[in-house]
N, C-alpha and C positions, 0 to 999 in steps of 0.2 A: 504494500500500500504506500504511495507516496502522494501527501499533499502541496497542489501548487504553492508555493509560495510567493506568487504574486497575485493568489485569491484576498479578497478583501473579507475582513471578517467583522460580520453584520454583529454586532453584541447587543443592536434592538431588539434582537428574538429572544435575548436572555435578560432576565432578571436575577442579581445577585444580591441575596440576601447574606451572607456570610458573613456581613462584619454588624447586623438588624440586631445580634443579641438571641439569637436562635427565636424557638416560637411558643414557648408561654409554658403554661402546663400541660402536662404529658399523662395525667391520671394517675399518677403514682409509677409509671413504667420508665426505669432506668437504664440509661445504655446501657446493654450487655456488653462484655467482655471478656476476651478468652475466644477457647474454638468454641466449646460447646455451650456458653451461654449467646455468640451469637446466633451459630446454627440452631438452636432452641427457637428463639425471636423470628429466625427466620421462617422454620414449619408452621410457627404459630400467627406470623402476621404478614409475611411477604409474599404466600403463596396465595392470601386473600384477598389481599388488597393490588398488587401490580398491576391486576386487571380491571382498574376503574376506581381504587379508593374506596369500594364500598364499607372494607373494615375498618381505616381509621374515623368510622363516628361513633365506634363503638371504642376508641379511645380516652377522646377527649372532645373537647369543644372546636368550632369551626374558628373561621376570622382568616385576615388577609394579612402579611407584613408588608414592609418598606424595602424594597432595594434602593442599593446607590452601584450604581453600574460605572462611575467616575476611575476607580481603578482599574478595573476589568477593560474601560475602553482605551486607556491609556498602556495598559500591558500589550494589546493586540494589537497597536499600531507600530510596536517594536520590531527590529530586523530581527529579532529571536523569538518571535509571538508563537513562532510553532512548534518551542522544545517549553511551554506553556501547557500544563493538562489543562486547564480553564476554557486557554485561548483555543485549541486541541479542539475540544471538545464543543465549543461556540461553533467553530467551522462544522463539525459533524453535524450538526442541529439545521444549520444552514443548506447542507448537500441534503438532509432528507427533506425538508420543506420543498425546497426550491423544486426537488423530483415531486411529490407531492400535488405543487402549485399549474404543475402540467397532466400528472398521470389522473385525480381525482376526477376532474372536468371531460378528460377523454376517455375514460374506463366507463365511469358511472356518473358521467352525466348532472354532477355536483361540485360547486366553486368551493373549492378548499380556502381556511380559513387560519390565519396562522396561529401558533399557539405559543406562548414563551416555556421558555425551560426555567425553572426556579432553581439556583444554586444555593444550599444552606448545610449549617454546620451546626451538628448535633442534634437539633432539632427546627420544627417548623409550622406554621398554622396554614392551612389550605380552607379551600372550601368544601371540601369534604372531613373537614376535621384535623384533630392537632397528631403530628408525628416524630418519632425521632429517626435519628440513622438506621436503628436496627432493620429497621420497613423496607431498608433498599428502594431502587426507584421505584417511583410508581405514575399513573396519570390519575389525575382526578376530573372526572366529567362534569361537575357541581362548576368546576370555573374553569375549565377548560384548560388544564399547563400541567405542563411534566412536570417533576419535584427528583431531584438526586442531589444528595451527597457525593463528591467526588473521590471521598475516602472506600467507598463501596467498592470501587475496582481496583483498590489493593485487598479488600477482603475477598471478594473476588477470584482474585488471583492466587491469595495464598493459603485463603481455607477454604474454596470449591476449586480449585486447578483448573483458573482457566484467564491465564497471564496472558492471552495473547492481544494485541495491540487492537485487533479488530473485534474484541470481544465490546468495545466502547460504542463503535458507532454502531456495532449490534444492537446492544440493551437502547441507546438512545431511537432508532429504528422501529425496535419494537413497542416501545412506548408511545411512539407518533404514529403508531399501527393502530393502539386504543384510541387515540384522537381520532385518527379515520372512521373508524366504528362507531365512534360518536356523533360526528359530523353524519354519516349514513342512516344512523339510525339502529345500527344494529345493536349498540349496547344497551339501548334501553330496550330492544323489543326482548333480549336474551332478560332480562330482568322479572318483566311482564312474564316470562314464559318460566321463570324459576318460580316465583308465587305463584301461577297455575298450577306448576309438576314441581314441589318443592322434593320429590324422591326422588327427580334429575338433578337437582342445583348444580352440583359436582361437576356432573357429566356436561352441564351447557356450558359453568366457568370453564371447561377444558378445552369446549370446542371455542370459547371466544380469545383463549390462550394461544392456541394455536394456529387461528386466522392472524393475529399479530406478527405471530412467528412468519407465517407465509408471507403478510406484507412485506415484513424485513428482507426476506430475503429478496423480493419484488424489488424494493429499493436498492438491495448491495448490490443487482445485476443491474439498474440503471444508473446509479449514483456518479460515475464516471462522464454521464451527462450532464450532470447540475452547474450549473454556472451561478457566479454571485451578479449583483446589479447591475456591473461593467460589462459581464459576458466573457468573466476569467472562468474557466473548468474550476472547479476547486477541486477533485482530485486527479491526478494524472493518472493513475493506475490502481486497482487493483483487482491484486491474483489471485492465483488458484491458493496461494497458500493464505490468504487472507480470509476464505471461507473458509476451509478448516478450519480458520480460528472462531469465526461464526458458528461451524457447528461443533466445534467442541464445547465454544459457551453454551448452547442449547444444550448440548449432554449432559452439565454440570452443575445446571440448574433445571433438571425433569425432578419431577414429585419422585421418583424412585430414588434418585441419584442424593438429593437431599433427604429424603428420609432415612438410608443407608449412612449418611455423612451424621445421622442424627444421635445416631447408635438405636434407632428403634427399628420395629418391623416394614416390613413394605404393605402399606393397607392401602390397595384402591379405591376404598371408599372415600378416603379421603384429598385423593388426588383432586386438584385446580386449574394444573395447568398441562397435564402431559406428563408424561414417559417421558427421556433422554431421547429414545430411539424414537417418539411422534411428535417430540420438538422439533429433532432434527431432519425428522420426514416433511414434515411443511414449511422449516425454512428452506432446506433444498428444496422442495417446490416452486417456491416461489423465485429462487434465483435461477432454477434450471429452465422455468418458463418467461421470466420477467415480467407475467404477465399477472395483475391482482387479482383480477375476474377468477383468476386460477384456485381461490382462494378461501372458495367454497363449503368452511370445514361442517356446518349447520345443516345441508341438508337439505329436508323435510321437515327437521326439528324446529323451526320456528315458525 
């Protein structure tokens, strides 16, 4: 994967909340630390919630914070903006909108809508309710924006193995996959359809899981298209070896793969988002087709 370096990197899509003071109260829920106190946090809140926020209201209270994006803009206009995991990661958010901003309109026939990404530390208030880091990324449909901690993809890295470089614009990817699903409609008819058939809930959070996944991958085969405002590419390439790191993130994070990293049993019932191996079946999908339509994972189910 290599990014141009004379792409300009738009930090209006981002919101930094990072030096706001994190986001209020947390319900009594304190950052884990250690493997197994975050791996715990994470079977308990990360497989609920990445799909829409629906569990952080069962946290704490909603509310909005303050960014000041004054550093953040000032870092990214540097000759070295792109050995920056911030500025890094601004441009990723950039390559999937900007792919987004063309594929939504000519797939399905709906104007895509941009969405900022919230950068915060330690914790944070969304509109879906209050969170800390343990929750990993997630999107919240209540006010429409991604939420990560950038610490995530060292944990990531070093207690689910999955260090690869492309394992970033993947999770950010797949998060702006939930936004699509929003924008479409489909998150909330999967909701409707969970309080009708609440002895699917599981089974529908899996298949809205894994539609994300397929958009991702949708995006990583187009991305190499995406230009910033000027009409710079913003990435120049990437490889074969840059999906593998794609689907080894989805391997690393399937309901199997963390419940095993849990030290507990493997129970399907409680599966949210997928298996390793039907993560990694619908992000290749969606890169080996390019195509969203492809993306299908619901069926008849809704």
């Amino acid at each position: 994967m290599e990014l141009n370096e004379d792409a300009r990197i738009d930090t209006s899509q981002v919101e930094d909340r990072r030096g706001s003071g994190g986001g209020g109260g947390l319900g009594g829920i304190p950052l884990p630390s250690g493997k197994g106190g975050w791996i715990g946090l994470v079977v308990a809140l990360l497989v609920a919630v990445a799909g829409g926020g629906a569990g952080l209201t069962q946290i704490g209270g909603g509310g909005e914070g303050q960014g000041d994006n004054t550093a953040l803009e000032q870092k990214c206009t540097t000759e070295n903006a792109l050995d920056q995991l911030d500025c890094r990661n601004t441009l990723y958010v950039n390559a999937v909108q900007a792919y987004w901003q063309k594929a939504l309109p000519e797939n399905f026939g709906k104007p895509y809508q941009q969405a900022d990404t919230v950068l915060f530390s330690q914790a944070v208030n969304t509109g879906c309710g209050s969170a800390d880091s343990g929750v990993g990324p997630f999107y919240c449909p209540a006010d429409h924006q991604v939420y990560i901690d950038l610490t995530f993809y060292e944990q990531l890295a070093t207690q689910l193995g999955a260090p690869g470089e492309f394992a970033q614009p993947y999770v950010l990817a797949h998060e702006y996959g939930h936004h699509v699903q929003s924008l479409l409609g489909t998150e909330a008819q999967m909701r409707r359809q969970q309080q009708r058939d609440p002895d699917n809930a599981n089974q529908l959070s899996v298949m809205l899981e894994l539609q994300a996944d397929c958009y991702a991958g949708a995006a990583a085969k187009n991305m190499t298209g995406s230009t910033d405002a000027g009409g710079q590419k913003i990435f120049k390439s990437i490889t074969q070896q840059d999906i593998k790191e794609g689907l080894d993130t989805a391997a690393a994070i399937g309901d199997d793969a963390i419940q095993k990293k849990s030290g507990g049993r493997i129970d399907e019932s409680q599966f949210t988002h997928g298996t390793s191996a039907q993560r990694q079946e619908w992000f290749g999908r969606g890169y080996d087709t390019g195509d969203p339509k492809s993306c299908d994972t619901f069926g008849n189910a809704l």
